[in-house]
PASEBA-1860 file (N, C-alpha, C; in nm, 3 decimals):
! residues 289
1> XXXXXXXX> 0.510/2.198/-0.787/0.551/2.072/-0.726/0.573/1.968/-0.835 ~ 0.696/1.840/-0.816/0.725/1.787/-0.906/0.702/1.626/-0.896 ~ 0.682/1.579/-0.940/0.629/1.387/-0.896/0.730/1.379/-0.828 ~ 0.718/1.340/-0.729/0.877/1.211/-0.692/0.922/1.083/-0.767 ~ 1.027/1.020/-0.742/1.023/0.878/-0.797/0.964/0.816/-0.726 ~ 0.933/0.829/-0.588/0.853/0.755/-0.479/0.843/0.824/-0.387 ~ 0.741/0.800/-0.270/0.690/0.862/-0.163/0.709/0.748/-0.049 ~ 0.745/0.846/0.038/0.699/0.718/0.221/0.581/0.735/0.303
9> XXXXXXXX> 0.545/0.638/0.371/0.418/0.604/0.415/0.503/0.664/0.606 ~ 0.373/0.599/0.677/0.389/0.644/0.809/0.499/0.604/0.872 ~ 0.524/0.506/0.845/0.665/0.474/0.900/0.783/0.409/0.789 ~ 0.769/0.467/0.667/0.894/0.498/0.554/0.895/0.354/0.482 ~ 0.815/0.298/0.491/0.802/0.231/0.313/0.778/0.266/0.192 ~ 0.818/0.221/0.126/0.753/0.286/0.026/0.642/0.260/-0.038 ~ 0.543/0.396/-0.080/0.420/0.376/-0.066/0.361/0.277/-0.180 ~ 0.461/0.280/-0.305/0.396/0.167/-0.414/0.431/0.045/-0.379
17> XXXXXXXX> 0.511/0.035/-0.284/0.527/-0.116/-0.217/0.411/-0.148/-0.145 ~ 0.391/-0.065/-0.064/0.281/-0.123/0.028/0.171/-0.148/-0.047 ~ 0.103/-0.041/-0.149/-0.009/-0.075/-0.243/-0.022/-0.243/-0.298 ~ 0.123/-0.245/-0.364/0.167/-0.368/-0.427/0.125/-0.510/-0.318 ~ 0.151/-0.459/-0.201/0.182/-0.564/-0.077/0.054/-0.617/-0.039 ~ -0.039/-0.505/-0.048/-0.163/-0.534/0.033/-0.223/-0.585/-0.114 ~ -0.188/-0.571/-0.207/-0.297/-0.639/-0.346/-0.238/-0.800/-0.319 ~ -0.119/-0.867/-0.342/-0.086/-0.921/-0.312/-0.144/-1.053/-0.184
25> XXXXXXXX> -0.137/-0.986/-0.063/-0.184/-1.034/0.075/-0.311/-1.049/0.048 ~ -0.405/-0.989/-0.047/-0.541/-1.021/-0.047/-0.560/-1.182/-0.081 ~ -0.446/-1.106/-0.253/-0.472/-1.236/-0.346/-0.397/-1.431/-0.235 ~ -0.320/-1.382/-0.181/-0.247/-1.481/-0.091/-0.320/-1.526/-0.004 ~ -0.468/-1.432/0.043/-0.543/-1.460/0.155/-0.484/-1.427/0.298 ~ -0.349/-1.356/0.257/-0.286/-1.320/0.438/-0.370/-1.205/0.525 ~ -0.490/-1.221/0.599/-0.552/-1.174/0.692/-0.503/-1.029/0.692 ~ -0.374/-1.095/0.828/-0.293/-0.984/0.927/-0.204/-0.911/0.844
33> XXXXXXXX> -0.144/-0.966/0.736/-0.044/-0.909/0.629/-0.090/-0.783/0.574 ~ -0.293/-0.796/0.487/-0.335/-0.734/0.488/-0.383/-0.610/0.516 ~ -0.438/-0.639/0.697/-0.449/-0.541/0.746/-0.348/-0.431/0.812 ~ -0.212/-0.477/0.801/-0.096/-0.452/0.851/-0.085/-0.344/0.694 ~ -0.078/-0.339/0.594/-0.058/-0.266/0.489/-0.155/-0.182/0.444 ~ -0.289/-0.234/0.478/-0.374/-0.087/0.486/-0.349/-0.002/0.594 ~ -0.321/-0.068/0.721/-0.330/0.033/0.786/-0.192/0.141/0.748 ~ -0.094/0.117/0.731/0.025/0.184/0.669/-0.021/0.289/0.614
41> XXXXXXXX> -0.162/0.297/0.512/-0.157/0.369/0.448/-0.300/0.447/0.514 ~ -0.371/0.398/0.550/-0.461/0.446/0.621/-0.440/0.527/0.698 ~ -0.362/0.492/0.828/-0.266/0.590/0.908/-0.128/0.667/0.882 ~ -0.131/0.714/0.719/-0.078/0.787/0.672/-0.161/0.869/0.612 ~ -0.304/0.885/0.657/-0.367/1.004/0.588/-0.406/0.970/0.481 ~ -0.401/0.851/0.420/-0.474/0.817/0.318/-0.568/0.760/0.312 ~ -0.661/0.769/0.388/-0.764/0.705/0.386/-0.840/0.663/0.289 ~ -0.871/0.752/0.215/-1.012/0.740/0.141/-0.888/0.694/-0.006
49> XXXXXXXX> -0.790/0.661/-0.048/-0.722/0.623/-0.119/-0.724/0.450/-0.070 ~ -0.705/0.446/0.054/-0.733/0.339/0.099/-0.811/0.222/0.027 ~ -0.928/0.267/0.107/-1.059/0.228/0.040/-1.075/0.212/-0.083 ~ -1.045/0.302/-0.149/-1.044/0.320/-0.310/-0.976/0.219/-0.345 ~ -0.847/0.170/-0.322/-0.691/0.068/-0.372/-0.827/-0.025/-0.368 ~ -0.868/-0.071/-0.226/-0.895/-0.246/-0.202/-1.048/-0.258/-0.263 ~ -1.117/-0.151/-0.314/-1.217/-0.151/-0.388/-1.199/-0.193/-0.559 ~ -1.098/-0.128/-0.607/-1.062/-0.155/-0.713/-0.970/-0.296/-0.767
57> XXXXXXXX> -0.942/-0.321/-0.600/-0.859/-0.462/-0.661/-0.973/-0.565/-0.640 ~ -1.122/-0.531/-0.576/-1.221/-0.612/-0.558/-1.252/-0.607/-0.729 ~ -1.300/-0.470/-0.815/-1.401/-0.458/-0.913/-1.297/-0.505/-1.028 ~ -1.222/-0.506/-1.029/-1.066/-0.543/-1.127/-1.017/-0.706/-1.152 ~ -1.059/-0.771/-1.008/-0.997/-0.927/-0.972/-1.124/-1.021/-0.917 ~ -1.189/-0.947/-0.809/-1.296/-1.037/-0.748/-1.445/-1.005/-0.831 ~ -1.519/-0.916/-0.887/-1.643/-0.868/-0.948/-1.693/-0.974/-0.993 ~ -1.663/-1.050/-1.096/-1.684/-1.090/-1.183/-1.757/-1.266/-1.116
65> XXXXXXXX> -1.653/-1.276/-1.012/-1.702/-1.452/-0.910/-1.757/-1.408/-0.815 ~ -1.794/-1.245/-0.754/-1.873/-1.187/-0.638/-1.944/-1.089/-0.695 ~ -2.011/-1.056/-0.812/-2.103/-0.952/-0.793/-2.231/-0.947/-0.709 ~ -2.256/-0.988/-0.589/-2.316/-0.948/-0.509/-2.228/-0.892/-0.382 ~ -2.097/-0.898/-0.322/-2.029/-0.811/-0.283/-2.020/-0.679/-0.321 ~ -2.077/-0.644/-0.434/-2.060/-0.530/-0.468/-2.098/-0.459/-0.354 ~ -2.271/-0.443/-0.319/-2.305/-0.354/-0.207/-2.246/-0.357/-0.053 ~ -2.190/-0.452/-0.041/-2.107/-0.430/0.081/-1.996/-0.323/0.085
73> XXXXXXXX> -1.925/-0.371/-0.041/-1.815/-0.304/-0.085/-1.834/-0.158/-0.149 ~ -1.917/-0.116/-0.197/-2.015/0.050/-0.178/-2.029/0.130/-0.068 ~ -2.092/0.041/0.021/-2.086/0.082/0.163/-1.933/0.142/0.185 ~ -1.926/0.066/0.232/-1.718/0.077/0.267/-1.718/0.199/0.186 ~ -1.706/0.246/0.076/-1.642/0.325/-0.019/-1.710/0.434/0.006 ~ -1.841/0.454/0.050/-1.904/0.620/0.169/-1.864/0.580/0.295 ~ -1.842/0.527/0.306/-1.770/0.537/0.491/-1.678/0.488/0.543 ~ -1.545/0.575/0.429/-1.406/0.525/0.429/-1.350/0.601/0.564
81> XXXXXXXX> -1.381/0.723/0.588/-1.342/0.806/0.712/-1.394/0.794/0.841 ~ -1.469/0.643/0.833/-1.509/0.666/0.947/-1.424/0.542/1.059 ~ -1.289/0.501/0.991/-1.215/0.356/1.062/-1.151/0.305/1.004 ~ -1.027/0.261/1.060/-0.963/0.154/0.965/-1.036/0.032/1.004 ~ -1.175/0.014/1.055/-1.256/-0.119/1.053/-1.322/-0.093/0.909 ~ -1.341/-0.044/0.860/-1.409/0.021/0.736/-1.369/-0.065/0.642 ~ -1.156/-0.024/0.606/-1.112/-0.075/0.525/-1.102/-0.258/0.576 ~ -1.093/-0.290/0.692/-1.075/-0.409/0.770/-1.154/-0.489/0.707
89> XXXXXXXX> -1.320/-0.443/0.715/-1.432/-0.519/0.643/-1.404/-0.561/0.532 ~ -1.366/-0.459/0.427/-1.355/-0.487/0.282/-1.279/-0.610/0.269 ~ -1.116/-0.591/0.349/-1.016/-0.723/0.315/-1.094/-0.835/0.353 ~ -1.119/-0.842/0.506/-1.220/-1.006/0.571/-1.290/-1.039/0.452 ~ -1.352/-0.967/0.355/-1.412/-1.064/0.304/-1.350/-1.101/0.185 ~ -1.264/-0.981/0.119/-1.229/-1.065/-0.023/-1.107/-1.189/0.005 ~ -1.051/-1.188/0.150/-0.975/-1.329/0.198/-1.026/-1.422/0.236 ~ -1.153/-1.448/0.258/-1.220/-1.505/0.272/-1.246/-1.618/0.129
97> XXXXXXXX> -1.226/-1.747/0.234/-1.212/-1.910/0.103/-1.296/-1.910/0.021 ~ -1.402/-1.846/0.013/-1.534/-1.843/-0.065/-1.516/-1.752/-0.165 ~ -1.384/-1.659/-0.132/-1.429/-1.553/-0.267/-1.311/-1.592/-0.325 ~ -1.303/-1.577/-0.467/-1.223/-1.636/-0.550/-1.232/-1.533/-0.656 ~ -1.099/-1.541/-0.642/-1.016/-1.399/-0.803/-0.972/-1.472/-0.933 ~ -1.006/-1.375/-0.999/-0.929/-1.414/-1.140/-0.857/-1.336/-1.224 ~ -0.735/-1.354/-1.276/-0.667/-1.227/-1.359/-0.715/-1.247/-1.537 ~ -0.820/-1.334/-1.536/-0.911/-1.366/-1.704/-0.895/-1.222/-1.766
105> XXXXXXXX> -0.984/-1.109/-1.697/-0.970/-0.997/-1.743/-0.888/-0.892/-1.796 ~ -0.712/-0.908/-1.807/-0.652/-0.864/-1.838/-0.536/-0.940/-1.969 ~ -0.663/-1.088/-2.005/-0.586/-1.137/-2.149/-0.696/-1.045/-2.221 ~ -0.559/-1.006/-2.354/-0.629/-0.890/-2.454/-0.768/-1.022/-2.514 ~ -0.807/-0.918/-2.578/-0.959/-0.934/-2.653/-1.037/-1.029/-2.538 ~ -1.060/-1.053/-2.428/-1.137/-1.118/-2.353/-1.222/-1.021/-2.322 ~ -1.348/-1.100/-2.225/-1.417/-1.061/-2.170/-1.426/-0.920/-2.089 ~ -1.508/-0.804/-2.085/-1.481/-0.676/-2.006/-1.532/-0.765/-1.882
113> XXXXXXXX> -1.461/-0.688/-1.793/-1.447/-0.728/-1.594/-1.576/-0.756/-1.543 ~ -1.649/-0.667/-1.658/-1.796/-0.623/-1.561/-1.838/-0.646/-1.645 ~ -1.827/-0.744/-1.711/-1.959/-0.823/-1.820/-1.944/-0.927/-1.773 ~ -1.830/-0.982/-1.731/-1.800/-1.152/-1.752/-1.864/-1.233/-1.673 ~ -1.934/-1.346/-1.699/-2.060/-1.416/-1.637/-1.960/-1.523/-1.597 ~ -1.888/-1.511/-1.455/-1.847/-1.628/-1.374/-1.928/-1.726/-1.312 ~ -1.919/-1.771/-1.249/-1.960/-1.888/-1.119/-2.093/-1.792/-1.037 ~ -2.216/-1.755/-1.104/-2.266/-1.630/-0.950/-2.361/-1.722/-0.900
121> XXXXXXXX> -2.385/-1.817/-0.920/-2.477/-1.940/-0.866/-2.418/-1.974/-0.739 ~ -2.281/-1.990/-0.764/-2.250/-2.042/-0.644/-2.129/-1.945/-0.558 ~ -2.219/-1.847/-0.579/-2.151/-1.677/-0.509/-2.227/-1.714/-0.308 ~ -2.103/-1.700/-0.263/-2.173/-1.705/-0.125/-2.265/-1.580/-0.065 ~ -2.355/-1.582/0.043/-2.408/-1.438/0.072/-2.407/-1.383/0.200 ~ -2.292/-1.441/0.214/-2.201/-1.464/0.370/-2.124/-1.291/0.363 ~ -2.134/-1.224/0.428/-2.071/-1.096/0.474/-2.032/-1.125/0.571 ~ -1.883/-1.110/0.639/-1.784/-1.130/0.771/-1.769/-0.971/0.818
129> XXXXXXXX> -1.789/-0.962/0.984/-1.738/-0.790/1.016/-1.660/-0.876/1.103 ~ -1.539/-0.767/1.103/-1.413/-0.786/1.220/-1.430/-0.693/1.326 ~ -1.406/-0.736/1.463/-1.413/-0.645/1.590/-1.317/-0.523/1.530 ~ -1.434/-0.427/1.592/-1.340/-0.251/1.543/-1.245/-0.291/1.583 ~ -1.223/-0.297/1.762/-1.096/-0.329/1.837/-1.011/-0.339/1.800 ~ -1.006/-0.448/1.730/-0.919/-0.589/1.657/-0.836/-0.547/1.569 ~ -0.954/-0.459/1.435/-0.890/-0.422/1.343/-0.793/-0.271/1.384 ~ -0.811/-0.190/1.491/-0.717/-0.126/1.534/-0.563/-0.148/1.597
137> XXXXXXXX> -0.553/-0.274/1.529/-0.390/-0.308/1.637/-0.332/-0.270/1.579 ~ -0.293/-0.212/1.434/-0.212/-0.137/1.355/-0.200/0.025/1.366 ~ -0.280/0.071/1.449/-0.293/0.248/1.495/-0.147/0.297/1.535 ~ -0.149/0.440/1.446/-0.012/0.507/1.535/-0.037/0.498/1.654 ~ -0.177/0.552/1.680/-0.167/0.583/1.878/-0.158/0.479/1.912 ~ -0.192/0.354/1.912/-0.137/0.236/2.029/-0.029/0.183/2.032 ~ 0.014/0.241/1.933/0.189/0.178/1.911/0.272/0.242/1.956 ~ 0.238/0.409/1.955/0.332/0.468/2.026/0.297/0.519/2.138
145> XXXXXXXX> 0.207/0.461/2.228/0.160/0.507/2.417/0.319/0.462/2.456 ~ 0.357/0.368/2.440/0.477/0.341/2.516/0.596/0.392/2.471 ~ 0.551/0.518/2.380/0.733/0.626/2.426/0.860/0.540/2.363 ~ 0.867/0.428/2.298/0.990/0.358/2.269/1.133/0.460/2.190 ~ 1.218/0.444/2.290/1.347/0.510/2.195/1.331/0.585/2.047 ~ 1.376/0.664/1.970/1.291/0.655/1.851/1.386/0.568/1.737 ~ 1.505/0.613/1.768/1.576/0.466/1.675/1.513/0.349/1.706 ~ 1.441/0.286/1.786/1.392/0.185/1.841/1.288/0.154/1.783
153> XXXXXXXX> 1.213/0.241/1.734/1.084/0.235/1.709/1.022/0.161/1.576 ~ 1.138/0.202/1.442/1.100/0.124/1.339/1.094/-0.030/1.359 ~ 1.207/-0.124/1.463/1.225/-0.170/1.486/1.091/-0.286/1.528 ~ 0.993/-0.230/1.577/0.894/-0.258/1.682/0.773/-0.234/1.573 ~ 0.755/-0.121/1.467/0.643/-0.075/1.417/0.655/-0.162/1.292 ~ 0.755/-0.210/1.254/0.807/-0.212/1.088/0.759/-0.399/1.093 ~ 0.631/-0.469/1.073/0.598/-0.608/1.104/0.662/-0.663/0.996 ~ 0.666/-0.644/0.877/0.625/-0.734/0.767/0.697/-0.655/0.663
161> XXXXXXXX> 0.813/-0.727/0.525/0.857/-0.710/0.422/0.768/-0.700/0.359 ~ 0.791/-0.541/0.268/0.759/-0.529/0.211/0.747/-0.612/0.027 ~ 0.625/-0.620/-0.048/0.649/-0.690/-0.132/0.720/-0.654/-0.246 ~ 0.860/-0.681/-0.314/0.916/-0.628/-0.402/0.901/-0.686/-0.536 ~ 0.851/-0.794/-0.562/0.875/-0.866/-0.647/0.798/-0.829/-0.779 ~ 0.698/-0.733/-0.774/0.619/-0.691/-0.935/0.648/-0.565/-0.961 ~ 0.714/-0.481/-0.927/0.724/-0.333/-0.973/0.753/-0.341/-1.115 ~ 0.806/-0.440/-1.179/0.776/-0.365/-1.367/0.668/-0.383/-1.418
169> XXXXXXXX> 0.596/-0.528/-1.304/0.423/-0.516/-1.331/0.318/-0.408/-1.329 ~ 0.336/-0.406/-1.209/0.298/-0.253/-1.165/0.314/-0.134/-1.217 ~ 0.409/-0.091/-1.271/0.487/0.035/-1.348/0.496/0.140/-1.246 ~ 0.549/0.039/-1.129/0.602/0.160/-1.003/0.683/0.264/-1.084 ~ 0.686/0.417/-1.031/0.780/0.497/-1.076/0.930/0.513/-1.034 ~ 0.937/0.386/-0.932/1.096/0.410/-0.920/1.145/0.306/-1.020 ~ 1.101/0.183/-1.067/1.112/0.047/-1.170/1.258/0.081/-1.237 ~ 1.319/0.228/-1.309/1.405/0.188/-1.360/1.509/0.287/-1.305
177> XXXXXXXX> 1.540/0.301/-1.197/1.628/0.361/-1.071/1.700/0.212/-1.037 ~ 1.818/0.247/-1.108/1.954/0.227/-1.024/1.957/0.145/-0.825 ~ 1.912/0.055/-0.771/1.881/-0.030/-0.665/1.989/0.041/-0.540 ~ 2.060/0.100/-0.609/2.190/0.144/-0.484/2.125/0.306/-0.488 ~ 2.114/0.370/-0.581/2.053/0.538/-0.643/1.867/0.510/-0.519 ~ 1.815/0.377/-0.552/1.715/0.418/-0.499/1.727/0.388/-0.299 ~ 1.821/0.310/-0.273/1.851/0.327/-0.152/1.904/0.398/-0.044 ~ 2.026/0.471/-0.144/2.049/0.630/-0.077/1.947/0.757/-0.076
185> XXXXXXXX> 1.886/0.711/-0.182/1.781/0.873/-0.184/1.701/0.796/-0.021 ~ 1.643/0.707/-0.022/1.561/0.635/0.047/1.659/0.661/0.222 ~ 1.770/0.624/0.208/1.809/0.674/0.349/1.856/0.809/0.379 ~ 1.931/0.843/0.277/2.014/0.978/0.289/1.855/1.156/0.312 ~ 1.773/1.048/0.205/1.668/1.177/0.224/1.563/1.180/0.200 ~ 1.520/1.067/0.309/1.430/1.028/0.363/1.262/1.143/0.386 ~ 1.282/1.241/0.459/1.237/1.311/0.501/1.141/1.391/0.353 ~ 1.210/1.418/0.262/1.229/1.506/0.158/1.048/1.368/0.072
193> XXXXXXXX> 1.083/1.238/0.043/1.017/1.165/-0.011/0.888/1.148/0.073 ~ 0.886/1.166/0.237/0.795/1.145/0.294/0.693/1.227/0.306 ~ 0.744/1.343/0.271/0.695/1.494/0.251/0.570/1.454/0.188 ~ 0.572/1.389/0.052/0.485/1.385/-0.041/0.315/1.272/0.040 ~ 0.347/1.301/0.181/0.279/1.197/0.196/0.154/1.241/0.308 ~ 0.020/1.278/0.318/-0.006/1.405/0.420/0.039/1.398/0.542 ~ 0.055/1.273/0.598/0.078/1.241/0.712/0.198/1.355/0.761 ~ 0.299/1.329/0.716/0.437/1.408/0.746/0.424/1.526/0.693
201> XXXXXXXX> 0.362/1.574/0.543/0.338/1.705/0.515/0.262/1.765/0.645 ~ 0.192/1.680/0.704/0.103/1.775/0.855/0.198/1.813/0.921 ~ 0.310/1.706/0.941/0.416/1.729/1.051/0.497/1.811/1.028 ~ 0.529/1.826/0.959/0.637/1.956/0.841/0.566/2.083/0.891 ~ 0.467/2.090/0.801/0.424/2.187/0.840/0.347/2.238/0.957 ~ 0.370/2.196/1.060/0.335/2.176/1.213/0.472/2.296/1.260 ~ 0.553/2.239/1.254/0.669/2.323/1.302/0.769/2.370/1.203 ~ 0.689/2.459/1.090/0.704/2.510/0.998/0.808/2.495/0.938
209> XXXXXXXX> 0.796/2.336/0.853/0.958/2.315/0.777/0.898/2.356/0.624 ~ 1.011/2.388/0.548/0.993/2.396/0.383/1.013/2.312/0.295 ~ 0.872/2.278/0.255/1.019/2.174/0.146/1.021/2.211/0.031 ~ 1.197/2.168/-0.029/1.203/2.284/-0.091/1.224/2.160/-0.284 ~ 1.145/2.197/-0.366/1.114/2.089/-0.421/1.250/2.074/-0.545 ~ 1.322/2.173/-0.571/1.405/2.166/-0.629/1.543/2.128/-0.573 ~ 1.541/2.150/-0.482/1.680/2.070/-0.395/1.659/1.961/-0.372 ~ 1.514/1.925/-0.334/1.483/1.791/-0.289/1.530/1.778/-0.132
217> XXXXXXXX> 1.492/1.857/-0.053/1.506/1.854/0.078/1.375/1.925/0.187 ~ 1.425/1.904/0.283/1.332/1.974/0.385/1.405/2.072/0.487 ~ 1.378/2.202/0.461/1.465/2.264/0.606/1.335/2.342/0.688 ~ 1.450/2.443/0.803/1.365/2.425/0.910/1.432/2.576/0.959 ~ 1.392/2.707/0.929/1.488/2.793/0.929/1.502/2.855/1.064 ~ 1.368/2.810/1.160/1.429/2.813/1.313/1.457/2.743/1.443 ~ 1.562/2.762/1.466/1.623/2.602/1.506/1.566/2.542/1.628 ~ 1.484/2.621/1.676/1.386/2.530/1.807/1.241/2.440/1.731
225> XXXXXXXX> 1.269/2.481/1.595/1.102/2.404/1.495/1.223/2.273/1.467 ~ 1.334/2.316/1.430/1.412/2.187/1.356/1.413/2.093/1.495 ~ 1.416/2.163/1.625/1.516/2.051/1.736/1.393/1.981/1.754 ~ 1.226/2.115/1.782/1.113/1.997/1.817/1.067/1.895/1.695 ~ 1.094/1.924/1.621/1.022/1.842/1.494/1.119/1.700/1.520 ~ 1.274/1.722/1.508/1.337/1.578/1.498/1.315/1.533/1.675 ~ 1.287/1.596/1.772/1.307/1.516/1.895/1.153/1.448/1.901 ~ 1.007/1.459/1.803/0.963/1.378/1.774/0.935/1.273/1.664
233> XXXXXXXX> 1.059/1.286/1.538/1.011/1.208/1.425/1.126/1.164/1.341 ~ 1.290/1.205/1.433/1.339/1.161/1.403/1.419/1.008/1.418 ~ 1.351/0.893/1.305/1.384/0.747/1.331/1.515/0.756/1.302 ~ 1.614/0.791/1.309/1.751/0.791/1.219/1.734/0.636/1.184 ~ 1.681/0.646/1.074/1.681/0.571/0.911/1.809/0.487/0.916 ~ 1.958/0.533/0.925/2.042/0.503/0.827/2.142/0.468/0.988 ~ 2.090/0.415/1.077/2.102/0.374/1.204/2.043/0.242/1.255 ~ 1.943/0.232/1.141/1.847/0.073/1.132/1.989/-0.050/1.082
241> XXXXXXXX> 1.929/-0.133/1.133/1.968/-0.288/1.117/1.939/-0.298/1.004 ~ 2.023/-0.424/0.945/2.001/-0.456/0.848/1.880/-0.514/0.790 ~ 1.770/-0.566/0.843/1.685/-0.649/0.894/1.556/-0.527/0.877 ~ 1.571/-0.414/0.912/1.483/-0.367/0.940/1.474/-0.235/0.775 ~ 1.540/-0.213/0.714/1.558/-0.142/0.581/1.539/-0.258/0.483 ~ 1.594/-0.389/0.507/1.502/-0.455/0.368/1.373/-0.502/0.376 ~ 1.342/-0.456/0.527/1.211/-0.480/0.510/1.090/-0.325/0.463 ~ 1.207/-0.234/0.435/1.119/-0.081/0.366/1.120/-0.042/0.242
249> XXXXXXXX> 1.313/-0.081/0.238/1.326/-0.038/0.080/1.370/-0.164/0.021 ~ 1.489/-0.144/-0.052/1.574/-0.200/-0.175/1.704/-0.212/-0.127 ~ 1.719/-0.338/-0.096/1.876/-0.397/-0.036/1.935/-0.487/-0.185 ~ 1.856/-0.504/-0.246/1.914/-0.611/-0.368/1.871/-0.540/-0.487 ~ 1.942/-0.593/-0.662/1.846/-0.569/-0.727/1.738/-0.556/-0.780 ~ 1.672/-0.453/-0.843/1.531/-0.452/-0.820/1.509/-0.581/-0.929 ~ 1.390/-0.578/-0.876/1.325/-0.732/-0.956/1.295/-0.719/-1.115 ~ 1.273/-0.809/-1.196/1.272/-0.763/-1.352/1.153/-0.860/-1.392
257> XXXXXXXX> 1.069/-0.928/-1.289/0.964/-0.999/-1.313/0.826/-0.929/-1.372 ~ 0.839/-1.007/-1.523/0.701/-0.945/-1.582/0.564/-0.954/-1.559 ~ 0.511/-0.942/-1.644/0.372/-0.947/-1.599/0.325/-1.144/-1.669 ~ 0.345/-1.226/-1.767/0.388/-1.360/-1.750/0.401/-1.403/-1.634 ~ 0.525/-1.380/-1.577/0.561/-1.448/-1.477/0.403/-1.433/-1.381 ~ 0.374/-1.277/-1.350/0.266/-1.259/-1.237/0.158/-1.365/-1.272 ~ 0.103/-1.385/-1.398/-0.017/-1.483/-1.447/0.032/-1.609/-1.389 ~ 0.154/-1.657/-1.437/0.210/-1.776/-1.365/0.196/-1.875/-1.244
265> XXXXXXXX> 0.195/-1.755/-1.177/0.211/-1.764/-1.018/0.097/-1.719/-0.967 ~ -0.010/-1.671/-1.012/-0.124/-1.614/-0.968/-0.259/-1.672/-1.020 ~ -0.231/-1.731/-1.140/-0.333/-1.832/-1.233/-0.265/-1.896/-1.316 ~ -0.173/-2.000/-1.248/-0.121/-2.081/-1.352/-0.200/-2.187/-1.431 ~ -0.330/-2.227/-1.422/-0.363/-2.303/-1.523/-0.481/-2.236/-1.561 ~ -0.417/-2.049/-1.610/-0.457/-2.032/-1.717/-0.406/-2.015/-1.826 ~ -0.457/-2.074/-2.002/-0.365/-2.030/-2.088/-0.408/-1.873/-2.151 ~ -0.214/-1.842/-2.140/-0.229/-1.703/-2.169/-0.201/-1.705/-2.352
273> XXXXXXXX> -0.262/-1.580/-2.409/-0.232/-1.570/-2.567/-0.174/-1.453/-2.602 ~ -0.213/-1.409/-2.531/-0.215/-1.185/-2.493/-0.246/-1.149/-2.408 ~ -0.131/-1.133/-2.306/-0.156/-1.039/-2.205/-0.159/-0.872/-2.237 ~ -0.180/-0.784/-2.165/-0.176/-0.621/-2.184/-0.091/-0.578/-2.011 ~ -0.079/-0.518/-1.976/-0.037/-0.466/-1.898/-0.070/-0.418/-1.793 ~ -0.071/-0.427/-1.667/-0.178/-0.429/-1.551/-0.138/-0.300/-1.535 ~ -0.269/-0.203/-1.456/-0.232/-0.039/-1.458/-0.191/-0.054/-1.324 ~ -0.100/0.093/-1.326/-0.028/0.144/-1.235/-0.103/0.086/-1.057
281> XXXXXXXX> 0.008/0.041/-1.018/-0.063/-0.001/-0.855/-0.120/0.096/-0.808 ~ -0.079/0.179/-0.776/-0.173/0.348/-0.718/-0.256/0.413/-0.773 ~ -0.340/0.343/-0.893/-0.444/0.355/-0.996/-0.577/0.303/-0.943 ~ -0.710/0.355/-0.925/-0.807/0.348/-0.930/-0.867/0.274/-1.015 ~ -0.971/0.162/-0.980/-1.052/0.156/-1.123/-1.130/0.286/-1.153 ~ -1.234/0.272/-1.231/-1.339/0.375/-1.325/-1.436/0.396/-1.195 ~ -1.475/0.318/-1.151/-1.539/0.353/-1.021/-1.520/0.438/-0.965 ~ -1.371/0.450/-0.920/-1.349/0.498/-0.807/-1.283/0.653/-0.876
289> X> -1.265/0.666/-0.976/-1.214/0.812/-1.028/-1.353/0.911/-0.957
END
């Protein structure tokens, strides 16, 4: 099997977007944005990757002004399989007005993450839980009890644009793909990128499709597996509104915003001397390896 340039999530974003999106929505404090992008990935079978992402953007960004969150955030990280209230907990609190991030740790020769003696005096010891309920409004199953058309469906499932704006920060692997190259692979073959993702690898291989990694496709060599598989999962993609694909992939050029700019806009009154390079969005801290 061969990397892709990118993979799709449960309902065909792309998956270093969403990573990107939900680090983002933390740092922005967007609640629902948040939980709207874990669950993406959560209910794509990624669970325990899940957990892992919003743990590491805690021990990476928040540690250092919350090390007493830590043990909350431990918790969460043994009992990632048991809810997307799990991952729910983790976000409520690092959006929460009291906790406060810093990107200090990634000017060269500074302080290590987990040495650096912030503000812990005036660390709150306030833990927030969100109704399970609540945090389930993002579930495949409640979204799809009501049967909607299936062209219809991205339409209805697809809340929130995805965030495009740091992928050379990030060192997404699609970053230096051609914006038109990464939108046809993205509609034309769709299926083939989603593969890489368990959710749809279950479904694939449910009604025994192949994928076949050197063509870069998915077939289906008997045609009652091909008719049931697409009469439940086929969104025809390339049938969406306009409206509804820039909110998955790449309608414009891709962005060329560095990692400067990200300090900018994320801690502008800090002065930078040497930055280094923030690791890959779909990267773990040391913790979590």
């Amino acid at each position: 099997m061969t990397n892709p340039e990118f993979s799709l999530t449960r309902y065909l974003y792309i998956r270093e977007d969403v990573l990107s999106s939900l680090l983002i929505s933390i740092f922005e404090k967007k609640y629902d944005n948040a939980l709207f992008w874990a669950s993406e990935l959560y209910y794509s079978k990624l669970e325990k990757e899940t957990v892992d992402f919003i743990y590491s953007i805690y021990r990476n960004f928040y540690y250092s002004n919350n090390p007493k969150l830590d043990k909350l955030m431990l918790i969460g990280m043994k009992r990632y399989d048991k809810g997307i209230h799990i991952a729910a907990t983790m976000i409520l609190n690092l959006v929460s007005n009291t906790r406060q991030y810093t990107l200090q740790h990634f000017i060269g020769n500074e302080l290590n993450p987990y040495a650096f003696e912030g503000a812990k005096e005036k660390e709150t010891k306030l833990w927030i839980f969100p109704y399970e309920i609540e945090s389930q409004k993002y579930s495949t199953e409640n979204l799809e009890k009501d049967k909607p058309s299936l062209y219809k469906l991205l339409r209805k499932v697809c809340k929130y644009k995805s965030n495009k704006d740091w992928l050379h920060v990030f060192g997404c692997g699609y970053k230096n793909m051609d914006s038109k190259e990464l939108l046809i692979k993205h509609r034309d073959n769709w299926l083939y990128y989603a593969s890489f993702t368990p959710l749809w690898e279950e479904r694939i291989n449910r009604y025994n499709g192949i994928i076949d990694y050197d063509k870069k496709e998915v077939k289906f060599e008997d045609e009652d597996d091909f008719e049931n598989f697409y009469e439940l999962y086929e969104y025809d993609i390339d049938e969406q509104p306009f409206e509804v694909f820039d909110k998955i992939s790449h309608t414009s050029t891709l962005s060329k915003n560095n990692v400067n700019a990200f300090y900018k806009k994320y801690e502008p009154n800090m002065k930078i001397i040497k930055v280094k390079k923030l690791k890959r969005v779909n990267k773990v801290c040391r913790q979590c390896e």
